[in-house]
N, C-alpha and C positions, 0 to 999 in steps of 0.2 A: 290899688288893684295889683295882684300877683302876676308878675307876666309867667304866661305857661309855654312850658316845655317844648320846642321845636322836634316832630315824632318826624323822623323821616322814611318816605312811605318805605310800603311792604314790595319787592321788586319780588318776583316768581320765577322757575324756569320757564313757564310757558308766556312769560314777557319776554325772557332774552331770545326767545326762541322766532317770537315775534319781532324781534330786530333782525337776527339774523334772516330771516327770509325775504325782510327787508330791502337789508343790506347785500343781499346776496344772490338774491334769486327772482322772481318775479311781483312780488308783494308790491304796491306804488305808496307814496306815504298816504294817501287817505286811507287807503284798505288796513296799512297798519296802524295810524291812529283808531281807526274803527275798531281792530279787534283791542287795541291796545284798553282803549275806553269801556270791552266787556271785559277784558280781564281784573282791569283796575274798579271797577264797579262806577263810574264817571267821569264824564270830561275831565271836570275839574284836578280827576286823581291822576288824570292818564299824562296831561298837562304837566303835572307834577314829574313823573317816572319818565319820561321822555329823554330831557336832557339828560338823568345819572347814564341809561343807557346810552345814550351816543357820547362819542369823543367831545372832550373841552381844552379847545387850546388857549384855554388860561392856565391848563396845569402842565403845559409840554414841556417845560423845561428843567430839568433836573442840573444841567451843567450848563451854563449861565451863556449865550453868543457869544458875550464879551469878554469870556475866560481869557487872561490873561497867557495861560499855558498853553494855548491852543494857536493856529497859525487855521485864518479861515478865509475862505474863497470864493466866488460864482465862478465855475468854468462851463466851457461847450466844448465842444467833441465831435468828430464827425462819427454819423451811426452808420446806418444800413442806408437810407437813401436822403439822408437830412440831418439837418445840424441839434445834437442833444446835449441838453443844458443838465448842472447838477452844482451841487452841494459839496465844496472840498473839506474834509477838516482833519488835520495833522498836528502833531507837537509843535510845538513852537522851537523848543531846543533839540533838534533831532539832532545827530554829528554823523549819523551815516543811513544809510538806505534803509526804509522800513518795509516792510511788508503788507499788505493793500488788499482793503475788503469793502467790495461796492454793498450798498445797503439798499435794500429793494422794497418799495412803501406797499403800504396796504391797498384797496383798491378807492380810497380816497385821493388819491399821490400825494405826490410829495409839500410833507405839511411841515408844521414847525416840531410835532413829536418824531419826526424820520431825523429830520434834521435833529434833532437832540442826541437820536442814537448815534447818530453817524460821529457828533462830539463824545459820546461815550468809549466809543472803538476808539477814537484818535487818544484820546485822555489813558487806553491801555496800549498803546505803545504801536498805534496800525496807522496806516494812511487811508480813509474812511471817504469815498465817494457813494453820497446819496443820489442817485438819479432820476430825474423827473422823466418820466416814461410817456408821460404824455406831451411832452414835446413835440412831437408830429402833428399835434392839435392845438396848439398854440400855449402849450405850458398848463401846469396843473391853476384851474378858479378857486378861489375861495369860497363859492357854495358847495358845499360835499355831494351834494344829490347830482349838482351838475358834472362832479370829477365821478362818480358812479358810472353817468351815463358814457361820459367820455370813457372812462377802462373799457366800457363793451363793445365801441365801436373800433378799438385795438386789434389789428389782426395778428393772430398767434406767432407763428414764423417772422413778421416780420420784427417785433417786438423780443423774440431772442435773439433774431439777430443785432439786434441793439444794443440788449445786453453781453452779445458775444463782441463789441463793438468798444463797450467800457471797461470789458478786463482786457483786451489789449490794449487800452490807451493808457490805463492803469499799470500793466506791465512795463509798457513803454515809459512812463514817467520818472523824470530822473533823482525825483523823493522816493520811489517804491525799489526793493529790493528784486521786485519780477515774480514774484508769488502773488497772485491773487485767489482770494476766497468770494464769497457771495455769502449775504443773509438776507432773507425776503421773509414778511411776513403779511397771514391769511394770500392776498391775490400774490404776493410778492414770494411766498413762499414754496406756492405752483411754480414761480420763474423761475427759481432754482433750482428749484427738481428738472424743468425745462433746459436752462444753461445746463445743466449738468448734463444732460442728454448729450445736445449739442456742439458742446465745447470740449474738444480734449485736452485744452491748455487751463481748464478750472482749476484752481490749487485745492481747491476746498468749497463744500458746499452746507449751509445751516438754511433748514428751512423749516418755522416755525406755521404748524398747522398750515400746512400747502398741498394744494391738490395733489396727487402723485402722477407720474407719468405712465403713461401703458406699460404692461409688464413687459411688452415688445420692446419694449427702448430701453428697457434698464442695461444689456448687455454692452451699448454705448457708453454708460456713465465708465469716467477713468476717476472722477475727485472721491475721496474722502468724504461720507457724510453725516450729518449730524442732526437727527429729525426729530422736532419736539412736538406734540400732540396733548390736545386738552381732552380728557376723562369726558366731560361731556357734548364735545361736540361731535354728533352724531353722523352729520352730513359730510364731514370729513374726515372721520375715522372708518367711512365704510370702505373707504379703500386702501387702509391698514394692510390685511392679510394680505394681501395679492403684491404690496409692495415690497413686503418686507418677504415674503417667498423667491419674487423673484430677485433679490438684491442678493440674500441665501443661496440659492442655486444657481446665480452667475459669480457666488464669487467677492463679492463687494463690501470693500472696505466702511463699514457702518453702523453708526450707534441712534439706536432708536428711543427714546421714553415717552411715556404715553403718565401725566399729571392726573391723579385721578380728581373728581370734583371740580375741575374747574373749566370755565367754559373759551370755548373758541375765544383769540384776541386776549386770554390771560394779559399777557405781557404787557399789554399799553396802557400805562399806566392812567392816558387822559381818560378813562373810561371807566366811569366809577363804580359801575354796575358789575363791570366783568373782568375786570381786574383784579388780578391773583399773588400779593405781593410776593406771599413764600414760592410759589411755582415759577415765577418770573425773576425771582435773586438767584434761586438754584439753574436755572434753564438758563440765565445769565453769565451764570459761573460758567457753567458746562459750557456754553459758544465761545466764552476768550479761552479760554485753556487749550480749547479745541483747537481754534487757528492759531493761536501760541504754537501748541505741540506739531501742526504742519506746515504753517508756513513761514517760521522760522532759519 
């Protein structure tokens, strides 16, 4: 007998689209496996398509924990009214002060693909704190639906000031040179644009497909920023124009791209369905250069 050919299914935009509402908005997972199962024309197919769409942290790691060249860490931190835990990772051979960029997780928290990036930044020459943001809730679970619901019950203000909590403590650190950046992405992304808001000691701010902040607040941003947006995600490209007007009209030091084709979450690469490799190496390029070029 011939064994035959493994066909892997047909994934559609109106499946990713069905994740992200998911993942994002009010959708619960039966309602999404329901529609998922008319789109896929079957349980059996929908079954199938599920896991490329969601994250798999069997493929989080591009730079290995145990990287030799790496110097890695659990720290905590005092935040805003509580003690907040994260993710250290720096050169192993540094010989003087680096430069320091907290890494802001998706609305999963902090998983082992954040922690991968945050080894990526360290591996280009930065001092790389991943922060588990739900630390107020007893640290990010390992079921994602559960770290979902926990991001919502986050209250806004107090959660940047947490974040305004780690670039001071970042600054303060006597590895870091006192320049700190921020990169957040999807939920992490919104924080950035948030920290940037609220912080006027941000060195630099990258936020990859992130909510934008009221065009009322943009006159507060002082960092440098650097906004990357996927072509098709809709739900949060609709507040594109309104940011990039006011960021124009107050003034603000900032570079925008918008990837055409590819959808919200490009970048993570655990995500087989909607990950973008050429969008995600050049948007890659673009964020170290970026804080290269400022906060150096």
């Amino acid at each position: 007998m011939t064994d035959q050919p493994t066909t892997k299914p047909a994934i559609t935009q109106a499946m990713i689209k069905a994740y992200d509402d998911y993942t994002h908005l009010t959708l619960d997972r039966r309602g999404f496996m329901n529609r998922l199962t008319k789109l896929a024309g079957s349980g059996a197919a929908a079954a199938a398509i599920a896991p490329l769409l969601a994250a798999n942290s069997a493929r989080a790691a591009i730079v290995p924990a145990d990287d030799t060249r790496l110097q890695i860490s659990q720290v905590s931190f005092p935040g805003a009214d509580w003690e907040m835990t994260g993710y250290l990772a720096m050169p192993a051979d540094m010989s003087a002060p680096l430069p320091a960029v907290i890494v802001i997780h998706e609305n999963r928290g902090l998983n082992d693909h954040i922690r991968d990036v945050a080894r990526r930044l360290a591996l280009e020459g930065f001092v790389a704190l991943a922060v588990d943001f739900l630390s107020p809730l007893g640290g990010t679970p390992a079921d994602e639906d559960k770290a979902r619901e926990m991001i919502g019950q986050l209250e806004g203000g107090e959660t940047t000031a947490n974040a305004m909590a780690a670039r001071a403590w970042l600054a303060g650190h006597d590895k870091t040179n006192g320049k700190v950046g921020a990169v957040g992405f999807c939920w992490g992304g919104g924080l950035v644009n948030q920290l940037a808001v609220a912080d006027p000691e941000l060195g630099a701010g990258v936020a990859y497909y992130g909510r934008q902040p009221e065009a009322g607040d943009v006159p507060s941003i002082k960092a440098p920023m650097l906004l990357h947006y996927a072509g098709l995600d809709e739900r949060i490209n609709a507040g594109i124009a309104d940011y990039r007007a006011a960021l124009k009209s107050n003034g603000k030091t900032f570079a925008m791209h918008v990837y055409d084709d590819v959808n919200h979450a490009f970048n993570n690469d655990t995500s087989a369905a909607r990950y973008n490799k050429p969008a995600a190496d050049l948007a890659w390029a673009r964020t170290v250069a970026f804080f290269k070029g400022v906060l150096n």
